[in-house]
N, C-alpha and C positions, 0 to 999 in steps of 0.2 A: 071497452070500458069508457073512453070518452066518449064514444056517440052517445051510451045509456046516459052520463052525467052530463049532455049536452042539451038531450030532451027537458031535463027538468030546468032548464034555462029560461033565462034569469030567475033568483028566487035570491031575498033578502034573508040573509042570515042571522043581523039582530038589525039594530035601532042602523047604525052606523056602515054595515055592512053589503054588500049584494054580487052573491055572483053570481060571475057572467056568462064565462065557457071556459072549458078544458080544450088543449092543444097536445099534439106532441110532436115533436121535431123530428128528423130524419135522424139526428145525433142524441137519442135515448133522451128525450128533457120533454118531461110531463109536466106542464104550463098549467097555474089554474088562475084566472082570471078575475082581479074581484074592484069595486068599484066601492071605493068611499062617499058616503053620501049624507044630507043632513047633516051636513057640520060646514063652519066657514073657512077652518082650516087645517084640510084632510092629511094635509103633512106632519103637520104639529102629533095630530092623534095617532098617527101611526108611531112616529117616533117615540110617543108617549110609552106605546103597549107594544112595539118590537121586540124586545129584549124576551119578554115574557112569554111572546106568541113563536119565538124560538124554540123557547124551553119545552111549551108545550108538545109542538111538529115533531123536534127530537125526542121528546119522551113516548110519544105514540109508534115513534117508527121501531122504538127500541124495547114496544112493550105490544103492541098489538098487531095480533097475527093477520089479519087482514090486511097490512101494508108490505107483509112480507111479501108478494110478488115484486113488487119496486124492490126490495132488498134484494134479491135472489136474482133478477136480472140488471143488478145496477144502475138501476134506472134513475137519474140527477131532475130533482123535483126542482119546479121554480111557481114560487108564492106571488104574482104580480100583480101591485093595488096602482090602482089611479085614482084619480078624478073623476069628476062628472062630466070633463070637457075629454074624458077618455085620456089624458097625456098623465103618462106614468109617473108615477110619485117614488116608487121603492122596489126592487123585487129581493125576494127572500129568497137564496136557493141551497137546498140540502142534498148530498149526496148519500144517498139511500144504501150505499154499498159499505158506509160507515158501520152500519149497525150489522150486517151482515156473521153471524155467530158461527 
């Protein structure tokens, strides 16, 4: 699954957005990678729309069935944004076994 979502790398997601690549760790944690861009302060905007961009991750994990493999093998997502200069701003990370029905 990350190699597929690797090929279509980099690809801008909106005005602000662009990611970059998928990872995953030897310790179950699917990385997705995304870079802030077109703004002069990628911190700020992040912070702006976190709370929201939570709500969303969670409501998808808890509602669409395509993410249930991550549920089912408890696999711990991590949302990580940077910069343009690449140095991490913020990482988001959800544990997928939450939703687990």
């Amino acid at each position: 699954m990350a190699t597929n979502l690797n090929r279509s790398a980099p690809t801008a997601l909106d005005q602000h957005t662009r990611f970059d690549s998928v990872a995953v760790t030897s310790d179950n944690i699917f990385q997705y990678y995304y870079t802030i861009t077109n703004i002069e302060n990628p911190r700020e905007l992040l912070l702006e729309q976190k709370d929201e961009m939570i709500e969303n991750i969670e409501k998808a994990f808890a509602t669409d069935r395509s993410l249930q493999i991550f549920v089912k093998n408890s696999v711990t997502m991590e949302y990580i944004y940077r910069d343009i200069s690449q140095k991490v701003i913020d990482t988001i990370t959800i544990d997928a076994s939450t939703y687990n029905k």
